[in-house]
ZATI-563460 format. One record per residue (C-alpha): residue in three letters; x negated, z, y; residue number from 1. Coordinates in steps of 0.25 Angstrom, whole numbers, always signed. Layout:
ZATI-563460
@aa ALA east X up Z north Y i NUM
...
This chain:
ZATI-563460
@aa UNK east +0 up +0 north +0 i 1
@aa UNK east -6 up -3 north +13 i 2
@aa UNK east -8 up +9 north +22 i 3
@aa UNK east -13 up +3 north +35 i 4
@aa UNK east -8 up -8 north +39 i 5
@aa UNK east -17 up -9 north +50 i 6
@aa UNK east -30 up -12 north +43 i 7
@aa UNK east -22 up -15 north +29 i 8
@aa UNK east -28 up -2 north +21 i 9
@aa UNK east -20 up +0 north +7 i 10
@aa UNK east -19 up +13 north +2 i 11
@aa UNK east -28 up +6 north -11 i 12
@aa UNK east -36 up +3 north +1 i 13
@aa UNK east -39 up +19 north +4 i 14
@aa UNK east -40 up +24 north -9 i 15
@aa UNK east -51 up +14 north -12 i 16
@aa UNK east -58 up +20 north +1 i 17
@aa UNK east -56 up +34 north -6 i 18
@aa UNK east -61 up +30 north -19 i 19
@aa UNK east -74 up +23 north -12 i 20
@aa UNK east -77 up +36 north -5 i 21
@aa UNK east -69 up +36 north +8 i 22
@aa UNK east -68 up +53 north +10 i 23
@aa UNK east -60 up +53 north +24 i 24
@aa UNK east -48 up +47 north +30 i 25
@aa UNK east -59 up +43 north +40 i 26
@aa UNK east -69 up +37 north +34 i 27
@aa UNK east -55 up +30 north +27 i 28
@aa UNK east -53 up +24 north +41 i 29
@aa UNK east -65 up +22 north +44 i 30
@aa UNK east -65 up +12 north +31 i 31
@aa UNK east -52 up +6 north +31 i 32
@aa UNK east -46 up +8 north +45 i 33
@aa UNK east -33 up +13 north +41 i 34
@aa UNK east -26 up +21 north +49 i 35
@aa UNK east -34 up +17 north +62 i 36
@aa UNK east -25 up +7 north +68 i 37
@aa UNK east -12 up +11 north +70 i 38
@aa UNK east -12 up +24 north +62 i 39
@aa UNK east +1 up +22 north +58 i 40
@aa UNK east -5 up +25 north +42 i 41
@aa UNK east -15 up +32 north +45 i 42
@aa UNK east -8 up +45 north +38 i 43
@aa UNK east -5 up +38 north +26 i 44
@aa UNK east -18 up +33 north +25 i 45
@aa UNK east -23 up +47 north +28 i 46
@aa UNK east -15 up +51 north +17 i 47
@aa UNK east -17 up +42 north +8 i 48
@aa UNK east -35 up +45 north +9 i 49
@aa UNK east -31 up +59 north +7 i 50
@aa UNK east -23 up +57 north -6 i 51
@aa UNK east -34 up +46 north -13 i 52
@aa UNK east -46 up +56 north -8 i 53
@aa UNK east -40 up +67 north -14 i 54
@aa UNK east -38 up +61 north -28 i 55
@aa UNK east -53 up +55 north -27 i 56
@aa UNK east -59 up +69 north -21 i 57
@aa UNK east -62 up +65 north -9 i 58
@aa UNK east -51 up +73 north +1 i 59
@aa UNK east -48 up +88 north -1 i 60
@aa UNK east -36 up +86 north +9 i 61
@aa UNK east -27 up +79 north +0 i 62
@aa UNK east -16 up +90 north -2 i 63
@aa UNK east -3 up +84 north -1 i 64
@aa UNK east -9 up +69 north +2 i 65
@aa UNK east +3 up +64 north -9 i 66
@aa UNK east +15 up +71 north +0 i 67
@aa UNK east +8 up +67 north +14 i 68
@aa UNK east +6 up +51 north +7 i 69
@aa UNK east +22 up +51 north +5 i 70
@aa UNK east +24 up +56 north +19 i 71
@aa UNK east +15 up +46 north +26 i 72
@aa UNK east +20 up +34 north +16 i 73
@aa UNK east +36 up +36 north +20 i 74
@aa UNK east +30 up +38 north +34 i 75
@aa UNK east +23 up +22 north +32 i 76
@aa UNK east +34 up +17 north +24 i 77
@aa UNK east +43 up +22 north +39 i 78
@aa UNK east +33 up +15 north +47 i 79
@aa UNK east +30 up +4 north +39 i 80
@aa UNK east +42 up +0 north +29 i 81
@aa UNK east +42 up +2 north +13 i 82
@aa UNK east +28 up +1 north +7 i 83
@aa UNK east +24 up -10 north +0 i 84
């Protein structure tokens, strides 16, 4: 599923940045871009780092990432329509 549309980052497309290492929401950005434009996925995105990074180890702030992803993806589906 895309999460920003902006710069066409995937949620695929942010787990393979935590599996290759990426240990901050950050130094995500700082490698894809997302959430830098509009900032309208910017907490989905932030959510979506945080729940991957917990499952691979690399982010000990995690707790509740799975209810905060179902909060942020009705919030995109408003802004945005159904997801594909």
């Amino acid at each position: 599923m895309i999460v920003c549309v902006c710069h066409r980052v995937s949620d695929r497309d942010i787990v393979s940045a935590v599996r290759e290492g990426c240990s901050s929401f950050e130094e995500l950005q700082d490698e894809l871009r997302v959430g830098t434009r509009c900032g309208a996925c910017r907490e989905y995105a932030h959510c979506t780092f945080e729940l991957h990074a917990s499952q691979h180890g690399t982010c000990a702030s995690a707790r509740g990432a799975a209810k905060t992803m179902s909060i942020a993806a009705e919030q995109t589906e408003t802004l945005y329509g159904r997801a594909a």
